[in-house]
N, C-alpha and C positions, 0 to 999 in steps of 0.2 A: 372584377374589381378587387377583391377579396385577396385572389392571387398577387393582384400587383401589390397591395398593401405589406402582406406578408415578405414579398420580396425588399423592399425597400427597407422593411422593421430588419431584416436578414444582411442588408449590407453597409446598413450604417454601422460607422467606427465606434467601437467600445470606447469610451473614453477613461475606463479604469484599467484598459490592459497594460499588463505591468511596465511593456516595455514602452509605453507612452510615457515621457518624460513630464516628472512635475514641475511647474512652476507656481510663483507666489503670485498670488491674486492683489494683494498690496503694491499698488502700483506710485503709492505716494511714497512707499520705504525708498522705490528704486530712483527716484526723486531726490532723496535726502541723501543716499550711499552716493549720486553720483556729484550731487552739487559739493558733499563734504571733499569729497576725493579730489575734484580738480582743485577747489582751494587749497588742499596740500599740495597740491603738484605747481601749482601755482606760485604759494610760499617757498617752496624749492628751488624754482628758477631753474627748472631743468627739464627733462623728460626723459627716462631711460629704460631699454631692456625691464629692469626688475621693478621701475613704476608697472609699468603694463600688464606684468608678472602680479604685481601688489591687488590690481584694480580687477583683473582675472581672479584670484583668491577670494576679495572679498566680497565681488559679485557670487561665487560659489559656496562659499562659506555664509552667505544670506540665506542662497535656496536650499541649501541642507536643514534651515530651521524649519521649512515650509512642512517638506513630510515628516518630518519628528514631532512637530504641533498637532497635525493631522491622524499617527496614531496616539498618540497620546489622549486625543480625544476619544479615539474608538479602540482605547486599552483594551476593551475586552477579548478582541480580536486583531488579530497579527493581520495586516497587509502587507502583501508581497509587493506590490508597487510603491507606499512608501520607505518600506528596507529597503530596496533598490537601488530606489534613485538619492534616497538621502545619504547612502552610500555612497553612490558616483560622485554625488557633487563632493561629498565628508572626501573622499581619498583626493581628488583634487587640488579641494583646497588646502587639506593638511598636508601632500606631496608640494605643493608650493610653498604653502606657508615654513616647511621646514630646511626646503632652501633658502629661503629668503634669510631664516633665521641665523643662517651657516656663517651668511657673507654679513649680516646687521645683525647682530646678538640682540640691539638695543629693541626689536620688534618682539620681542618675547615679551615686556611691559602690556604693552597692545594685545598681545593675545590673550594676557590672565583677566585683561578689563572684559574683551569679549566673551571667553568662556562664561565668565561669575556672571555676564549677563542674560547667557544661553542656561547657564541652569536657573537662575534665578525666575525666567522667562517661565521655562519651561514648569519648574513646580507651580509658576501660576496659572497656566493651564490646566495644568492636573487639578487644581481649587478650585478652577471656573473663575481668576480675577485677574485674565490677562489684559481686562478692555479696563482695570482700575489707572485711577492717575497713575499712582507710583510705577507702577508695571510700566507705563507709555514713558515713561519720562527714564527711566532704565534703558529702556528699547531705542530713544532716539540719542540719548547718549552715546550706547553703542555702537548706534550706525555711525555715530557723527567721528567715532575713532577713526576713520577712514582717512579721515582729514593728517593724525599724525599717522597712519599709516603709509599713504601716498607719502608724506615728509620723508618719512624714515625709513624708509625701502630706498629712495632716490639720495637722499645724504648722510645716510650711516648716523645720525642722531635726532636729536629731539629738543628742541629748543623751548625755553620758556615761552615764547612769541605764538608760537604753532600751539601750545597748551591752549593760551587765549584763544586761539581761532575758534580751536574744538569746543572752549564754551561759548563763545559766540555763535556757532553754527546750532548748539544745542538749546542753546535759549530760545533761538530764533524761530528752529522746525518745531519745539515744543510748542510755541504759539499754538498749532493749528489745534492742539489734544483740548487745547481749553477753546477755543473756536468751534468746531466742530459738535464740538459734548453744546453746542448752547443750540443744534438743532433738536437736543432729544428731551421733549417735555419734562423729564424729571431731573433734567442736566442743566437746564437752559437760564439760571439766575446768571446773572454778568456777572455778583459779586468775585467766584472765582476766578476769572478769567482778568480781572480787573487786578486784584490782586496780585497774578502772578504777576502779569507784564509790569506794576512798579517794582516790585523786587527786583525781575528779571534787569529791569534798566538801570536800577542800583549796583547792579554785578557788573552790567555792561561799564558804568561810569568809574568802577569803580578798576576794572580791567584796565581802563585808558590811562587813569590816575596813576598806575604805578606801571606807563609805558610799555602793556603787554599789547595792547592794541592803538594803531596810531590813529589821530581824528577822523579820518574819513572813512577807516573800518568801521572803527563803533557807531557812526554814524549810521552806517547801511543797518543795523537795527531798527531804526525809524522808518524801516518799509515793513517790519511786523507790527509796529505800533500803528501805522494809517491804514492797515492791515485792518484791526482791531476796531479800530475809529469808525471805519466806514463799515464792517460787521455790525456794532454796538448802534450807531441810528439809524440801521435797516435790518432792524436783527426780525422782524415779521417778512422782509424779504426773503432776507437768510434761510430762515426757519421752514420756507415753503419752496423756495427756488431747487433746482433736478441737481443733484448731485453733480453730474457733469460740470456744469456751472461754477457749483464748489471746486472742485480739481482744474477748471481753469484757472482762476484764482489762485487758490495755493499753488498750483506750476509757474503762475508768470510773476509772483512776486519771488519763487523762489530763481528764477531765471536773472530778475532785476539784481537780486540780494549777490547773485553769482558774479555777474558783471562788475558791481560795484565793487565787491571787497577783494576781486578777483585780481583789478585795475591797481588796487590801492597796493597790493602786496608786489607786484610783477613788476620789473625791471622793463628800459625801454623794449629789451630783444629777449626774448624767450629761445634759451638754449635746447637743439634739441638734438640728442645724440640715436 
């Protein structure tokens, strides 16, 4: 018996060998890259070669954050598997990203927001305050570039239109940082979470008001506000219900969120080259 134990401890996969590829454990990020993305692609009225190329990039240019976080926690020592693969994915995405750059100069804007977010990210890791507000609220900004990314990869500019989207999609996924933080006992007072979302829907109103977003876009915000609603008088649900549950949630309101503002921007026929 002894033997066959041994054997078994003997043939299971390493899961740190280096040539195991890493991926991000944040499965709500790949959530928010992907819903911001097709709202740009969406906004564009198009689909072409260098979106795909765009949406390729910035899916890899995600997962290069993942092992740079990861040593950076374990400074003291060098990993071979996260140089590696944060590697593979860095040449990747910066080998696209500088095409893309060749044929749309205008996606160089977009990069300097992501960089300054990747360092900014990144020294808060090194302080231990990458779970703070500001740091999430950075972070989902970030992703949310995706949105003028996808634009401006497919139509060679950048519209004040698509600006709005980006903070609509940023306001939106932000929701969850203040959601979420009201499962952790010493996070869990509504007052900030109540706070944000009036601001946030003064930006949204305020977006509409000077034509950056049309009525039925900024509308689709009010699926983070019943969001919110129905958190805030079940929040002892909230607070004890399995995670899973959570991420259902945030998935099918962001699925809803998709749909709606997805409908509101698109033409009757979606060109696709």
């Amino acid at each position: 018996m002894t033997q066959t134990v041994n054997t078994t401890s003997n043939t299971k996969p390493n899961t740190q060998a280096w040539y195991r590829p890493t991926f991000s454990p944040e499965h709500g990020v790949y959530v928010v890259l992907l819903v911001s993305f097709l709202i740009g692609a969406a906004a564009a009225q198009n689909w072409t070669l260098e979106t795909t190329l765009a949406l390729v990039c910035a899916f890899c240019g995600f997962q290069a954050e993942h092992p740079l976080v990861l040593q950076i926690k374990q400074r003291r020592s060098l990993k071979p598997r996260f140089l590696i693969w944060g590697g593979v994915y860095a040449v990747i995405s910066g080998a696209i990203a500088l095409y893309l750059y060749l044929n749309h100069p205008v996606v160089l804007w977009i990069y300097a927001g992501a960089i300054a977010a990747l360092i900014i990210d990144a020294f808060s890791v090194l302080y231990r305050e990458q779970k703070s507000v500001a740091n999430e609220l950075i972070t989902f900004a970030a992703v949310c570039l995706s949105t003028q990314f996808a634009y401006a990869a497919t139509t060679n500019t950048i519209s004040l239109n698509v600006m709005g989207l980006w903070a609509l999609n940023t306001l939106f996924f932000s929701s969850a940082i203040f959601t979420v933080k009201l499962r952790k006992p010493k996070t869990s007072s509504l007052i900030p979470a109540v706070v944000y979302h009036v601001i946030a829907t003064i930006i949204i109103f305020a977006l509409y008001w000077f034509n950056l977003l049309s009525p039925v876009t900024a509308l689709a915000f009010g699926i983070a506000l019943l969001k919110f609603g129905i958190i805030a008088l079940n929040q002892e649900w909230y607070c004890n219900v399995e995670i899973q549950s959570v991420a259902m949630l945030e998935t099918s309101t962001a699925l809803t969120f998709l749909i709606i503002v997805a409908l509101s921007v698109l033409p009757v026929r979606l060109t696709i080259i």
